[in-house]
C-alpha positions in Angstrom: 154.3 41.9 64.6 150.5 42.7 63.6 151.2 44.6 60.5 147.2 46.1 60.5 148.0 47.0 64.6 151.2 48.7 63.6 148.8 50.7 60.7 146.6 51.4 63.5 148.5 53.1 65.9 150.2 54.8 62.5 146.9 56.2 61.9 146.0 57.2 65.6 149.6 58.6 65.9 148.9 60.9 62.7 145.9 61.9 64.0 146.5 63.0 67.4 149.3 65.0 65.4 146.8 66.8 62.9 144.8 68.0 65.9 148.1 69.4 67.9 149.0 70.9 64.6 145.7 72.4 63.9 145.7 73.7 67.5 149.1 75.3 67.2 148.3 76.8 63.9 145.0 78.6 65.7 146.8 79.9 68.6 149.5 81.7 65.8 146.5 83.0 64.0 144.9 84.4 67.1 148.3 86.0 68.5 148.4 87.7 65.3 145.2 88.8 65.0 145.5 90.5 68.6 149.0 91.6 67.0 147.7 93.4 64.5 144.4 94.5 65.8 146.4 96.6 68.9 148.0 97.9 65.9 145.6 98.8 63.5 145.3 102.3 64.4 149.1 103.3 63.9 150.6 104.0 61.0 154.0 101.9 60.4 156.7 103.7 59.1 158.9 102.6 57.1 162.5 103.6 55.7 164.4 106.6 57.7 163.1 108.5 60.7 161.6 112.2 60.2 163.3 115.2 61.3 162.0 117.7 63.9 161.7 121.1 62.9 164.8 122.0 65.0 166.9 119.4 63.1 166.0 120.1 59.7 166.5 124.1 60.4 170.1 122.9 61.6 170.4 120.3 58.3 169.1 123.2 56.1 171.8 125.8 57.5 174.7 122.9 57.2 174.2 122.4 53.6 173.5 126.1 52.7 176.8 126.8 54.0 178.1 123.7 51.9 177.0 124.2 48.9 178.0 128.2 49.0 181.9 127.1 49.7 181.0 124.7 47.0 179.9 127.3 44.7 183.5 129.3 45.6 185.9 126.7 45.4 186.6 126.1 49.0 186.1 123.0 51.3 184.1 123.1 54.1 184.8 122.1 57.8 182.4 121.3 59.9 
Protein backbone atom coordinates (compact mmCIF):
# COMPACT_ATOMS: atom_id res chain seq x y z
CA UNK A 1 0.00 0.00 0.00
CA UNK A 2 1.25 3.62 -1.13
CA UNK A 3 1.26 5.17 2.25
CA UNK A 4 1.55 9.06 0.48
CA UNK A 5 -1.78 7.70 -1.91
CA UNK A 6 -3.54 6.59 1.18
CA UNK A 7 -2.59 10.42 2.72
CA UNK A 8 -3.94 11.56 -0.45
CA UNK A 9 -7.23 10.39 -0.63
CA UNK A 10 -7.23 11.16 3.41
CA UNK A 11 -6.77 14.67 2.46
CA UNK A 12 -9.26 14.73 -0.53
CA UNK A 13 -11.78 12.70 1.72
CA UNK A 14 -11.44 15.62 4.41
CA UNK A 15 -11.98 18.02 2.11
CA UNK A 16 -14.88 17.17 0.24
CA UNK A 17 -16.17 16.78 3.93
CA UNK A 18 -15.26 20.57 5.03
CA UNK A 19 -17.23 21.77 2.03
CA UNK A 20 -20.50 19.44 2.82
CA UNK A 21 -20.13 20.67 6.29
CA UNK A 22 -19.74 24.26 5.43
CA UNK A 23 -22.74 23.80 3.07
CA UNK A 24 -24.83 22.31 5.74
CA UNK A 25 -23.87 24.81 8.22
CA UNK A 26 -25.15 27.72 5.62
CA UNK A 27 -28.38 26.20 4.88
CA UNK A 28 -29.05 26.17 9.07
CA UNK A 29 -28.00 29.76 9.18
CA UNK A 30 -30.24 30.73 6.31
CA UNK A 31 -33.43 28.63 7.72
CA UNK A 32 -32.93 30.57 10.82
CA UNK A 33 -32.55 33.69 9.49
CA UNK A 34 -35.92 33.33 7.49
CA UNK A 35 -37.08 31.81 11.06
CA UNK A 36 -36.54 34.57 12.76
CA UNK A 37 -37.00 37.40 10.28
CA UNK A 38 -40.95 36.04 9.74
CA UNK A 39 -40.79 36.49 13.32
CA UNK A 40 -39.38 39.67 14.05
CA UNK A 41 -42.39 41.60 14.37
CA UNK A 42 -44.13 39.46 17.26
CA UNK A 43 -43.46 39.67 20.43
CA UNK A 44 -42.71 36.12 22.18
CA UNK A 45 -44.25 35.48 25.29
CA UNK A 46 -43.03 33.83 27.65
CA UNK A 47 -44.14 32.17 31.11
CA UNK A 48 -48.24 31.78 31.58
CA UNK A 49 -50.94 32.96 29.19
CA UNK A 50 -52.93 36.35 29.87
CA UNK A 51 -56.42 36.45 30.99
CA UNK A 52 -59.24 38.01 29.11
CA UNK A 53 -61.17 40.58 30.77
CA UNK A 54 -64.14 38.03 31.22
CA UNK A 55 -61.80 35.62 32.96
CA UNK A 56 -60.09 37.73 35.34
CA UNK A 57 -63.61 39.46 36.31
CA UNK A 58 -64.61 35.72 37.06
CA UNK A 59 -60.93 35.01 38.91
CA UNK A 60 -61.42 38.37 40.79
CA UNK A 61 -65.06 37.35 42.12
CA UNK A 62 -63.72 33.59 43.00
CA UNK A 63 -61.13 34.86 45.30
CA UNK A 64 -63.15 37.84 46.77
CA UNK A 65 -65.50 35.24 47.86
CA UNK A 66 -62.47 33.21 49.20
CA UNK A 67 -60.70 35.27 51.07
CA UNK A 68 -64.18 36.81 52.79
CA UNK A 69 -65.01 33.00 54.18
CA UNK A 70 -61.38 33.18 54.90
CA UNK A 71 -61.64 36.26 56.89
CA UNK A 72 -64.86 34.37 58.81
CA UNK A 73 -63.58 31.14 59.54
CA UNK A 74 -65.45 29.16 56.99
CA UNK A 75 -64.25 26.98 53.93
CA UNK A 76 -65.18 27.64 50.78
CA UNK A 77 -66.75 25.37 48.04
CA UNK A 78 -66.62 26.00 44.80
Amino acid sequence: MDLFKAIRDLYAEKKRLEEAIASLEQLLEAKAATETSHLAGVKQRRGRKSMGPEERRRVSERMKKYWAARRSGQTVRS
